[in-house]
C-alpha atoms as a printed R data frame, in Angstrom:
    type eleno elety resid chain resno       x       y       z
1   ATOM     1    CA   UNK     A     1 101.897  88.888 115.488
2   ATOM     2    CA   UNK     A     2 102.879  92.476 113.966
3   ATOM     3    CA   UNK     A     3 100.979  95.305 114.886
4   ATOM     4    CA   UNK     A     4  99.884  98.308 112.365
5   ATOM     5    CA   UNK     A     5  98.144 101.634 113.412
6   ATOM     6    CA   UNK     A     6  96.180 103.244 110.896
7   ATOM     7    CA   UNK     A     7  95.550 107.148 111.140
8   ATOM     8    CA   UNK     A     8  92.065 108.462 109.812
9   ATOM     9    CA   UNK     A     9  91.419 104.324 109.329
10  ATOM    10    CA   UNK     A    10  87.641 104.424 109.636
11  ATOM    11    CA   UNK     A    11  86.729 105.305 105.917
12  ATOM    12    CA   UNK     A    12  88.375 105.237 102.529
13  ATOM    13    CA   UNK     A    13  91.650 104.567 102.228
14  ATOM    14    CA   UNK     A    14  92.623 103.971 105.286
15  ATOM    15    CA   UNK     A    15  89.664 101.685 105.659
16  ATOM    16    CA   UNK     A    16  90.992 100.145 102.622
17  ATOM    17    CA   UNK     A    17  94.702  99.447 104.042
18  ATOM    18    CA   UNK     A    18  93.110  98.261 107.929
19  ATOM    19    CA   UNK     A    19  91.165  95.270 105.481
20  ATOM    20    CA   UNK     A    20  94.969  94.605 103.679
21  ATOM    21    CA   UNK     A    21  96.570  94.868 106.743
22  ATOM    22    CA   UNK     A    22  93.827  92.424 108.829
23  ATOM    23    CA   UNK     A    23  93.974  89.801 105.530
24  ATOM    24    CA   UNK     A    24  98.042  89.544 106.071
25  ATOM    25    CA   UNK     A    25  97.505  88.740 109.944
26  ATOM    26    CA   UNK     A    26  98.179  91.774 111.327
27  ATOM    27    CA   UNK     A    27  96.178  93.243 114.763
28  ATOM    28    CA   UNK     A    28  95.113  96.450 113.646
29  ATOM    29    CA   UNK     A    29  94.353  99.475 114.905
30  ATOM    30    CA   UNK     A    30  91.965 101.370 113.521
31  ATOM    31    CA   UNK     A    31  92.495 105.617 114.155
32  ATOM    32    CA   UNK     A    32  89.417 107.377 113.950
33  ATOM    33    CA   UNK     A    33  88.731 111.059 114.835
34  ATOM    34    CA   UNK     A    34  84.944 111.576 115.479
35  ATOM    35    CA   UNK     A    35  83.267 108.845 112.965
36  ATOM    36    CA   UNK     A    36  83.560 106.010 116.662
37  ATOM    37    CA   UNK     A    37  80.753 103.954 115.032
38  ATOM    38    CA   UNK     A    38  81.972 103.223 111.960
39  ATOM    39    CA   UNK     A    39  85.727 102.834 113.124
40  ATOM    40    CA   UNK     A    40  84.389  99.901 115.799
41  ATOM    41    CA   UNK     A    41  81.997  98.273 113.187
42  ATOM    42    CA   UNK     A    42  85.240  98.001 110.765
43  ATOM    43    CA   UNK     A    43  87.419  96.806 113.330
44  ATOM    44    CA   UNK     A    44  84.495  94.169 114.550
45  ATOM    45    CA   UNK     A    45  84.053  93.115 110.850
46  ATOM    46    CA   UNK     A    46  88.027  92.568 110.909
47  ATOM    47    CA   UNK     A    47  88.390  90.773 113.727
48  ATOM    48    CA   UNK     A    48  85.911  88.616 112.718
49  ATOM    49    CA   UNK     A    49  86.529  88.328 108.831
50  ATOM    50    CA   UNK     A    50  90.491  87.125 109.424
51  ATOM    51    CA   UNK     A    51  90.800  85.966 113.078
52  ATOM    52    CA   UNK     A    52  92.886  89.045 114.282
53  ATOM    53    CA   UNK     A    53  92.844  91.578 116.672
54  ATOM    54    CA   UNK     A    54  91.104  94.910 116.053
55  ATOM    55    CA   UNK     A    55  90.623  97.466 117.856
56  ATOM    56    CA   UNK     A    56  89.255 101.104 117.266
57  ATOM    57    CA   UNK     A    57  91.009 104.196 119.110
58  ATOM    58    CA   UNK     A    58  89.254 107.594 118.849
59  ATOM    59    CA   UNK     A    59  92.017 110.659 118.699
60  ATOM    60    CA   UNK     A    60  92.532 113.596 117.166
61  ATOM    61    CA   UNK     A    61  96.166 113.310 115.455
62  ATOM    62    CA   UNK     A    62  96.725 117.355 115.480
63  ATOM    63    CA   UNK     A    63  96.805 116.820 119.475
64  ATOM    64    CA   UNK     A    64 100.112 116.031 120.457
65  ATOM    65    CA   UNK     A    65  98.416 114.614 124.271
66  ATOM    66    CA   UNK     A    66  95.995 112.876 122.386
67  ATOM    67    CA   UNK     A    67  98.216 110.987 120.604
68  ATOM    68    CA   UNK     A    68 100.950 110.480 123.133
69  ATOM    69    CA   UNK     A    69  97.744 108.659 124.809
70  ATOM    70    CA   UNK     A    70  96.868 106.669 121.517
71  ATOM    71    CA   UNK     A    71  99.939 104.955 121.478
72  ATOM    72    CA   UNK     A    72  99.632 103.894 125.310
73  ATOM    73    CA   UNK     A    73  96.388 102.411 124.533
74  ATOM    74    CA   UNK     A    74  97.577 100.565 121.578
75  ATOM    75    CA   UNK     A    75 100.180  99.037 123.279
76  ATOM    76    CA   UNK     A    76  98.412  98.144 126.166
77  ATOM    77    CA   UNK     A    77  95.642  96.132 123.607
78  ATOM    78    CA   UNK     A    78  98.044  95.231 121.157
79  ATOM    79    CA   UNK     A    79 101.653  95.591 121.970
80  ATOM    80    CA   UNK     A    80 103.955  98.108 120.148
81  ATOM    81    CA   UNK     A    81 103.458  99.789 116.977
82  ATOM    82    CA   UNK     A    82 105.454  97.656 114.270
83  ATOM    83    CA   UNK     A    83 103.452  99.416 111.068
84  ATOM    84    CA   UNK     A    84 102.865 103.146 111.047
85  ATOM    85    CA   UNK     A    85 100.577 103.990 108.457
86  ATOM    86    CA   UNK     A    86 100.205 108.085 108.480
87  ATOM    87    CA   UNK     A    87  97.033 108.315 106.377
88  ATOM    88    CA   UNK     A    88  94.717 110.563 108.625
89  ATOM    89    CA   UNK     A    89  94.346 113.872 106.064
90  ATOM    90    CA   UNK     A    90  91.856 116.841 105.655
91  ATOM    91    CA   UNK     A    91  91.318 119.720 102.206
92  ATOM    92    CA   UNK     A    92  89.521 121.919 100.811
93  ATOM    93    CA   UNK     A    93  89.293 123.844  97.271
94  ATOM    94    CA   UNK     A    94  89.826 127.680  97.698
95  ATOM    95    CA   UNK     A    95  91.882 130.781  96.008
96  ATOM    96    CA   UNK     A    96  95.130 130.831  97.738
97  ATOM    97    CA   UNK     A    97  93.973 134.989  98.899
98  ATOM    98    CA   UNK     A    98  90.916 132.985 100.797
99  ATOM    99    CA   UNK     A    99  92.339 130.664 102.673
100 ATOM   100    CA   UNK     A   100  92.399 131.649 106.139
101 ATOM   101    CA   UNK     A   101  94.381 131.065 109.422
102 ATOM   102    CA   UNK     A   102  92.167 128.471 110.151
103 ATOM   103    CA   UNK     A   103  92.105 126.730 106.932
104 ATOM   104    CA   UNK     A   104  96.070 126.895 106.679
105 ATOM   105    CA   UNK     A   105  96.618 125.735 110.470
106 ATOM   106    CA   UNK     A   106  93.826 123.015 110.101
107 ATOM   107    CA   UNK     A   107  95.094 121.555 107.049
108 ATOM   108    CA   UNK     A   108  99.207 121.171 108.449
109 ATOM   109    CA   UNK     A   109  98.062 120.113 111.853
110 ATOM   110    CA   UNK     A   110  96.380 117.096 110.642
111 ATOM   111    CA   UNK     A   111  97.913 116.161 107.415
112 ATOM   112    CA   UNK     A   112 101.663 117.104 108.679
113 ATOM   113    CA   UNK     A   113 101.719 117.716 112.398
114 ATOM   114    CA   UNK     A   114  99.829 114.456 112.724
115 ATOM   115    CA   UNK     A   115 102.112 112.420 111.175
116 ATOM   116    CA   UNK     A   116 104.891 113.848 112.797
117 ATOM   117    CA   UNK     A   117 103.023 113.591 116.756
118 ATOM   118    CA   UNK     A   118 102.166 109.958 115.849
119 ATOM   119    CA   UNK     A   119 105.989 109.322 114.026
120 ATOM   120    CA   UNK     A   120 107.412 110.706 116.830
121 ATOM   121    CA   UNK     A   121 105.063 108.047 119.252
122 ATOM   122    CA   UNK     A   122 106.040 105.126 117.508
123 ATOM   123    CA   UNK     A   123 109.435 105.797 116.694
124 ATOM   124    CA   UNK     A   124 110.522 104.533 120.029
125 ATOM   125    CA   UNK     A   125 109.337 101.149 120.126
126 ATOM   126    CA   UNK     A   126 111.030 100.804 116.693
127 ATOM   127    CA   UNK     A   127 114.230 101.561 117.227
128 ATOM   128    CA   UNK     A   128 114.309  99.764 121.018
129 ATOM   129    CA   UNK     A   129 113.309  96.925 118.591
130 ATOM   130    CA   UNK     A   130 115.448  97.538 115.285
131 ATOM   131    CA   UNK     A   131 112.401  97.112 113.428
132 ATOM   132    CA   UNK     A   132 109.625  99.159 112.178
133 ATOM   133    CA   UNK     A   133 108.152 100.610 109.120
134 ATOM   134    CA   UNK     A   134 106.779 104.100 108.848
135 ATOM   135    CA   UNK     A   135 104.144 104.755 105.584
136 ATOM   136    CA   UNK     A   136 103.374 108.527 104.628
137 ATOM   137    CA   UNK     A   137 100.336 109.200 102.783
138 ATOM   138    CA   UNK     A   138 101.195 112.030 100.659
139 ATOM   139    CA   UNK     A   139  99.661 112.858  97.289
140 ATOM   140    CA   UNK     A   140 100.853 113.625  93.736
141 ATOM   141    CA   UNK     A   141  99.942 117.296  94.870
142 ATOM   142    CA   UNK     A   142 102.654 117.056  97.331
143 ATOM   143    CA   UNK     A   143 104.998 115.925  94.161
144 ATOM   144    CA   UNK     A   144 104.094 118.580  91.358
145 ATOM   145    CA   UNK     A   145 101.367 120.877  93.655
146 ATOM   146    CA   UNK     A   146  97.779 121.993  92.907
147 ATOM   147    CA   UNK     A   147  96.028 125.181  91.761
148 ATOM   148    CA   UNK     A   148  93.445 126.007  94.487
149 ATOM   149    CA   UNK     A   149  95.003 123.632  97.048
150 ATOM   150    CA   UNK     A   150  98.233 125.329  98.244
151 ATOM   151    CA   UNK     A   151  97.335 124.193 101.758
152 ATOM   152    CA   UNK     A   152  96.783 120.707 100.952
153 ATOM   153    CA   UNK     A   153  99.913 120.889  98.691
154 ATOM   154    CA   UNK     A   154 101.838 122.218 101.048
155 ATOM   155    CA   UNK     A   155 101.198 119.976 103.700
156 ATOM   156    CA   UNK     A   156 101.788 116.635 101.030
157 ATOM   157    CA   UNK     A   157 104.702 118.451  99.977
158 ATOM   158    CA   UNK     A   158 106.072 118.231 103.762
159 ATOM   159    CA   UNK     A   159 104.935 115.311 104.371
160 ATOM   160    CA   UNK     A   160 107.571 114.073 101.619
161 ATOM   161    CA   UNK     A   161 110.647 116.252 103.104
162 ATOM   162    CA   UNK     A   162 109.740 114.486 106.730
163 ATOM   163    CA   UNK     A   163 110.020 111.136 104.957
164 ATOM   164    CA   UNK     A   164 113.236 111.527 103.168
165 ATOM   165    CA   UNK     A   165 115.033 113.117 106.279
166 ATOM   166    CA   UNK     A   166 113.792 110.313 109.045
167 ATOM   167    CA   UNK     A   167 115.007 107.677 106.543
168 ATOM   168    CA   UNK     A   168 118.222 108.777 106.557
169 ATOM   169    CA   UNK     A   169 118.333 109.329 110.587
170 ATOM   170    CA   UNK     A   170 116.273 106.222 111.516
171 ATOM   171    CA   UNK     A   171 118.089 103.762 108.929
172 ATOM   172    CA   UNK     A   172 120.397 102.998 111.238
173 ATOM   173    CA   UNK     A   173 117.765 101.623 113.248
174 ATOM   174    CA   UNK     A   174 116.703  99.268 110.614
175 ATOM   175    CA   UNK     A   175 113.479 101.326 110.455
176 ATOM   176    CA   UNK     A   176 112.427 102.301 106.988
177 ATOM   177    CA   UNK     A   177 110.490 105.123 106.208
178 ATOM   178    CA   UNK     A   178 108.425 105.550 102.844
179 ATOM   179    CA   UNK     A   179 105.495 107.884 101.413
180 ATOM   180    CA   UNK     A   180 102.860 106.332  98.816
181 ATOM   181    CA   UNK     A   181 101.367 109.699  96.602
182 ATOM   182    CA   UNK     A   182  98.226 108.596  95.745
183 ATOM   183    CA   UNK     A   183  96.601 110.359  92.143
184 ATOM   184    CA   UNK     A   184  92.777 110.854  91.881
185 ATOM   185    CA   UNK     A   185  91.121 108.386  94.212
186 ATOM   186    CA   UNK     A   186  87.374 108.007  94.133
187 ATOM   187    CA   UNK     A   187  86.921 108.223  98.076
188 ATOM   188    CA   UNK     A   188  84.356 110.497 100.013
189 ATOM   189    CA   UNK     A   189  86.815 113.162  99.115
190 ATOM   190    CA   UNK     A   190  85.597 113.399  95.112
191 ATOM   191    CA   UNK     A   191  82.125 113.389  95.934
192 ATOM   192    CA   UNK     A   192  82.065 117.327  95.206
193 ATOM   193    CA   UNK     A   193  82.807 116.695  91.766
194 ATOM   194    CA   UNK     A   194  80.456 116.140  88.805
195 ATOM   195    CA   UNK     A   195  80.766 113.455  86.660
196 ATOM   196    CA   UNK     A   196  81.904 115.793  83.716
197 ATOM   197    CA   UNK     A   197  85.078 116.680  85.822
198 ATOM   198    CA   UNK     A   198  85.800 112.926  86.400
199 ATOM   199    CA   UNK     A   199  85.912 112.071  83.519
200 ATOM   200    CA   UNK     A   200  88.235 114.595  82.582
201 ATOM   201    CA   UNK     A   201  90.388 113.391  85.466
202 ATOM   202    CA   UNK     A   202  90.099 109.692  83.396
203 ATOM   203    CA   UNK     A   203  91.243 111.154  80.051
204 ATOM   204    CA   UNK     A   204  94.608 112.877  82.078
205 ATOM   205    CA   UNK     A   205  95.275 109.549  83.273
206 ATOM   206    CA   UNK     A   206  97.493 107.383  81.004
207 ATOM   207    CA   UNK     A   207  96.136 104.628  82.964
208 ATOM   208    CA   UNK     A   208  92.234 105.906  81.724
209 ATOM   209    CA   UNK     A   209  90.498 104.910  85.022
210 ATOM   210    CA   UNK     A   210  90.594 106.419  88.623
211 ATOM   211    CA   UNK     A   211  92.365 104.658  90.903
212 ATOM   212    CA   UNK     A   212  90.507 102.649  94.416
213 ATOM   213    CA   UNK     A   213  91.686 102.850  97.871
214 ATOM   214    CA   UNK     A   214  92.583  99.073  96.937
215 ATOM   215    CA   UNK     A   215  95.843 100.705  94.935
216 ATOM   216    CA   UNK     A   216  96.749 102.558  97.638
217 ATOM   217    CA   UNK     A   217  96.066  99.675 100.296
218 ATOM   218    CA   UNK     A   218  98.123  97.183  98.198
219 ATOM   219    CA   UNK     A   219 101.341  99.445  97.941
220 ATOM   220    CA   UNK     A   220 101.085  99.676 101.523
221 ATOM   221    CA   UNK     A   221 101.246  96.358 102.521
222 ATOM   222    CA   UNK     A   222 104.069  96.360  99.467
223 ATOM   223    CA   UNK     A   223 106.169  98.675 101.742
224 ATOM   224    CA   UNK     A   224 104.922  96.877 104.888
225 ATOM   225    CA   UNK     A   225 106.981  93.638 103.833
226 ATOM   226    CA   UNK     A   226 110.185  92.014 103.396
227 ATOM   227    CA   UNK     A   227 110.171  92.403  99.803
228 ATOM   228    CA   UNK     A   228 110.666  95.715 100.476
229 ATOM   229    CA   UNK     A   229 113.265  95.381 102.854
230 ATOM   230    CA   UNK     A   230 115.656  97.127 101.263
231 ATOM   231    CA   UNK     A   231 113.666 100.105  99.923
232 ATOM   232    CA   UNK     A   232 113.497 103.239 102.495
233 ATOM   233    CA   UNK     A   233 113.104 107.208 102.060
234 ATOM   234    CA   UNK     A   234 111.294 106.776  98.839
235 ATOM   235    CA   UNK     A   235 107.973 108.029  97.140
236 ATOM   236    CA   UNK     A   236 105.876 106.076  95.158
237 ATOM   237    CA   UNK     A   237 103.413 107.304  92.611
238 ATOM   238    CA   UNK     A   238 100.219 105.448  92.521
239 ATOM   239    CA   UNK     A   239  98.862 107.504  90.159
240 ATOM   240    CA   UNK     A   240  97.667 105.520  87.005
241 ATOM   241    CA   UNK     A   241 100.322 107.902  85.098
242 ATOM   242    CA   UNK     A   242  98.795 111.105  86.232
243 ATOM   243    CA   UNK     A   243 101.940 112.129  87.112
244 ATOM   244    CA   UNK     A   244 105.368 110.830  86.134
């Protein structure tokens, strides 16, 4: 049985890819950074729902310790890492002359130091193996950027640069490494904004709907599996159109 950790996996989509992941007959580990209830009621409701192993591990990803740790426990409950799934991410909305220290160093330590602490964790196992699959979570702000978001864009935007350049120095390996850039997702994330600037989002997307952690759940599996077996270093828009 294959093994997938899921960063920030106790709500939205990453709670979304831990169900995906669980249905295919993976164990799963569920990430979680202070939200322990929820994380252990999802990975109970796994477990239970598809006959797999589940287990929730509390760490903060921007703590290199902490998740040097994380990866001990997993594979003490679980075995090694086969499926990385970096999905753990943080933002805000603010004028680029407002964001502070704090707000900059917040933002890249979870959404890009994170996935390069927990990358760095697995990678081992993988290439002792010869087998492994990394998944970024970026976001089409990472791809084109966003106005009021130059944090958050930034950090996407490096999450894609780590992706193409451990590809090409992990292929080798046969570990492949890919990034999934979600568009406008109706998680916990959108619930700042009205229904008027929803629907705007709608009518910029070709596609005219929003798109559900489901989207982003099913492309990872997509990347998880043989039938992607030959596609590594890549980035793929699950965006309805928002971006092309």
């Amino acid at each position: 049985m294959k093994t997938v950790v899921v960063t920030g996996g106790s709500r939205g989509i990453g709670e979304a890819i831990c169900a995906a992941f669980a249905r295919e007959g993976y164990a799963v580990a569920v990430n979680y950074n202070k939200n322990r209830e929820k994380a252990e009621k999802l990975a109970l409701s796994l477990s239970q729902s598809y006959g797999v192993p589940c287990t929730a591990i509390g760490c903060d990803v921007s703590d290199s310790a902490q998740v040097s740790k994380m990866f001990d426990d997993i594979e003490r409950l679980l075995g090694g890492v086969d499926v990385l799934v970096n999905n753990a991410g943080v933002s805000s909305q603010k004028l680029f002359t407002d964001i502070t220290d704090e707000d900059w160093r917040g933002c890249m330590g979870v959404n890009l130091d994170g996935a390069f602490f927990c990358s760095r964790a697995a990678l081992p196992h993988m290439i002792r193996r010869k087998s492994g699959v990394i998944i970024n979570i970026s976001s089409m702000w990472g791809q084109v950027g966003a106005s009021c978001e130059v944090h958050y864009s930034a950090s996407k935007a490096g999450l894609i640069g780590m992706t193409k350049a451990l590809a090409k120095e992990v292929g080798p390996s046969s570990v492949r490494v890919n990034c999934i850039a979600p568009g406008v997702i109706m998680t916990d994330m959108m619930k700042s904004f009205d229904e008027e600037t929803l629907d705007e989002l709608r009518g910029e997307t070709p596609l005219a709907r929003l798109g559900t952690p489901e989207d982003i759940a099913e492309a990872a599996v997509f990347l998880a599996s043989d039938k992607a077996s030959f596609i590594t270093g890549q980035v793929l828009g699950v965006n309805g159109g928002f971006v092309v």
